[in-house]
N, C-alpha and C positions, 0 to 999 in steps of 0.2 A: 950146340948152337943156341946162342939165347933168343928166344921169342923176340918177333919184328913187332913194334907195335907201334901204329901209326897214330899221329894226332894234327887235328885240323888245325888252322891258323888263325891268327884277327888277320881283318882285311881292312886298311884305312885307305882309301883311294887318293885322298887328299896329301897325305903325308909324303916325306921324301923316299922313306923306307915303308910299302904301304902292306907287304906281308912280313909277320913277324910271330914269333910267339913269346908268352912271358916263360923263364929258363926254368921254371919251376917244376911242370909238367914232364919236359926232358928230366929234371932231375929227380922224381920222381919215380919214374917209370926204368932209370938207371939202378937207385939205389933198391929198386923190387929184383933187379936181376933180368930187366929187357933193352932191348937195343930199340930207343925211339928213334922213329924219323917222322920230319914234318911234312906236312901233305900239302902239296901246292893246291889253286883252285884251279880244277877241270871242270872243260863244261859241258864233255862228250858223257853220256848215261854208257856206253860202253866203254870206256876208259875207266870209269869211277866203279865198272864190276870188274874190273882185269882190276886195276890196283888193287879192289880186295881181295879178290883173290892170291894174292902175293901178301898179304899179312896178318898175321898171328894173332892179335887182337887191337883192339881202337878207344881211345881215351879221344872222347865228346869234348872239349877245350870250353871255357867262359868265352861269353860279346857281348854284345847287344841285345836289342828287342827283337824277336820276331815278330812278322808281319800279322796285325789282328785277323786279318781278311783270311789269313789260310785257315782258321777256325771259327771262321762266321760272327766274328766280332768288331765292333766300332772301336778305331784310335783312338786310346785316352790318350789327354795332353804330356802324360808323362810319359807315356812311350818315346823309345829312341832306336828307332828301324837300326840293324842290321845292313849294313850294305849288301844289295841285294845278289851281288855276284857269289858273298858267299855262302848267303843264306839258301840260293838254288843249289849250289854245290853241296853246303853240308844238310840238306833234304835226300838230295841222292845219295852221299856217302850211304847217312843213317836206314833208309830203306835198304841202300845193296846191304851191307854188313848187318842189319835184320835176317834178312831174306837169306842168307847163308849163314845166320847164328854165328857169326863172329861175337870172341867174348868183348861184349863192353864196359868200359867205366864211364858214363856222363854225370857233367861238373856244371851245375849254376845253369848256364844258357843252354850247355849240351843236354842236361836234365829235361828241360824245357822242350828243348829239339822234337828229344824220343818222345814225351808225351803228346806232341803236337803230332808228329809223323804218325803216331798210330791213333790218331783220332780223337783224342785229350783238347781238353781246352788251357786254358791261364786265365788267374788271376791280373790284373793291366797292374796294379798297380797297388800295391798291401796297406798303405796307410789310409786306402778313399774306400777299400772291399773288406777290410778285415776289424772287428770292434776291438777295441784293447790292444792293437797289435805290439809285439815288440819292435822293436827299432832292429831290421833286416838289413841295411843300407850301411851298413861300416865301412868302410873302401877295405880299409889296411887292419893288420895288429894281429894279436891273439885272437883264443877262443874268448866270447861273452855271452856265448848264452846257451843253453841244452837241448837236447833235443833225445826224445824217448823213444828207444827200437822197439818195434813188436816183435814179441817172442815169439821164435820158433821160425823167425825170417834170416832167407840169406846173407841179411845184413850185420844182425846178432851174430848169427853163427861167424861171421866174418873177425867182428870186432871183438866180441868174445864176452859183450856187456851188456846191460840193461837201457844204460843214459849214458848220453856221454856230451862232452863240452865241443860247440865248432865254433868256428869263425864264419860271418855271413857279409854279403858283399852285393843283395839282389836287392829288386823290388819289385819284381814278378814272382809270382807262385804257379802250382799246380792248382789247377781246379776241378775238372774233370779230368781221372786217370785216363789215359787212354786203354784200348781194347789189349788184353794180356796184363797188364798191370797192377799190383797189386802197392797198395801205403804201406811201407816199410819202418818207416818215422816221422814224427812229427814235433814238430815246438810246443811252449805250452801254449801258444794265442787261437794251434790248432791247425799253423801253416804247415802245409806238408813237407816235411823234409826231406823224403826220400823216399823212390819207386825202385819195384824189380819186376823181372820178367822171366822167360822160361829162359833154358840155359843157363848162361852168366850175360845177366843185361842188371846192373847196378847204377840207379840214377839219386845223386846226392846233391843238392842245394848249396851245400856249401863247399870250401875248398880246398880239401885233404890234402893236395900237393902243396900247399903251405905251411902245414903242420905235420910234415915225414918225422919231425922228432919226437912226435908221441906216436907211440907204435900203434894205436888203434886209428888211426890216420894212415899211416903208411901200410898199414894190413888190406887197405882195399887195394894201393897197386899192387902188394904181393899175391891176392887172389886172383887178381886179373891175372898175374903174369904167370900163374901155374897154373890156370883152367887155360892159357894161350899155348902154354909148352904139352900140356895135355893133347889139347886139340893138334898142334905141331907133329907130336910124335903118330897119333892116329893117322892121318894123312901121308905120313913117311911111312907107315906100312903097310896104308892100302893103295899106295903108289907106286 
C-alpha cells in the first residue's frame, strides 16, 4: 500500500473555485511513491485529530501571510493575511500531526506555519528587516540563488550535498526558531532557509515540488514518503 499523505489547500473565499491546490504538490508526492490527497478545511479540533490519524505523513502546502498577532507582532504594510478560515484550520492540522509526529514536509508558508505553531517568530518582510538581502520574491522559473546546508543535518543527509540551487517565491522568513528547532540552511544574505525537528519534521523556504527534476529536490518527497511507509508499516503491526 503506498503511504496516504495528505496536503492542505489555498483557500480564496472570493473566487469561484475558492479551494484548490497548485498540481505540483500532488505531483510531487506521486512521483516519491505516495498517494496524495487534499485536505478540505475542518473547523472541528476533533475531526482534524481523526483525519490525522488516518494519514501517513503531511506536506505543509505555500499561501499567504500569517497573522502577526499570533506571534506578538505589529502588521507590516506588506503583509497579506491568510484567509482566516484557513489559517485556523492549518494551525490545528500542524499542532495535531506534531503532537502524533506525523512525518512532515513544510513548503514556504507551511515552513512558516511550523515555526509559528511552536513558538518562532517571522521576519514581516525581507527587503525592510534584512541588510543586502537578496531578491526572495521571484513568483515563477528556475533555481537562482543558493542556499548552504549544515553539515551533519537531516537535510544534507537527505540531499546528499553541501549547497545547493532553489527557487524562492517568499517575503517572510524565519526569525526566531521555534521551540525543537534547529537551522538546517541558509542563503548567503543569512535568510534562513530551512528548519528541522525531531522525527521527520523538514521545513524548506523554497519549493522543491517545482523542481522534482533535479533529484535533490525531489529527494525530500522521497524521504517523506519512506519515513511515512516506515511509520505505516509500525502501526500495521502494533495493530
Amino acid at each position: 500500500m503506498k503511504p496516504l499523505i495528505g496536503i492542505n489547500c489555498e483557500f480564496r473565499v472570493k473566487e469561484e473555485r475558492p479551494l484548490f491546490s497548485p498540481p505540483a504538490y500532488a505531483r510531487a508526492v506521486s512521483l516519491a511513491g505516495g498517494l496524495p490527497v487534499l485536505l478540505p478545511i475542518i473547523k472541528d479540533e476533533k475531526d482534524v485529530r481523526a483525519l490525522i490519524s488516518r494519514l501517513d505523513g503531511l506536506v505543509l502546502s505555500g499561501g499567504r501571510d500569517l497573522d502577526p498577532s499570533i506571534y506578538g507582532d505589529k502588521k507590516h504594510p506588506e503583509v497579506r493575511l491568510e484567509e482566516p478560515e484557513r489559517a485556523h484550520f492549518d494551525i490545528m492540522l500542524t499542532k495535531a500531526a506534531i503532537r502524533e509526529a506525523l512525518p512532515i514536509l513544510a513548503i514556504c508558508y507551511g515552513a512558516q506555519l511550523v515555526n509559528v505553531v511552536l513558538g518562532g517568530t517571522l521576519i514581516q518582510h525581507i527587503p525592510d528587516e534584512v541588510p543586502k538581502a537578496l531578491m526572495h520574491q521571484k513568483k515563477r522559473g528556475d533555481t537562482f540563488h543558493s542556499v548552504k546546508l549544515v553539515s551533519q543535518s537531516k537535510l544534507a543527509g537527505i540531499i546528499g550535498k553541501g549547497e545547493i540551487e532553489v527557487n524562492s517565491s517568499h517575503h517572510q522568513a524565519v526569525g526566531r526558531p521555534g521551540k525543537g528547532l534547529v537551522i538546517s540552511a541558509k542563503a548567503p544574505d543569512g535568510v534562513i532557509e530551512a528548519l528541522e525537528g525531531e522525527e521527520f519534521l523538514i521545513a524548506v523556504q523554497w519549493h522543491p515540488e517545482r523542481l522534482t527534476q533535479r533529484y535533490e529536490h525531489l529527494a525530500l518527497f522521497k524521504a517523506l514518503i519512506e519515513k511515512a511507509r516506515e511509520r505505516s508499516g509500525q502501526a500495521a503491526r502494533t495493530g
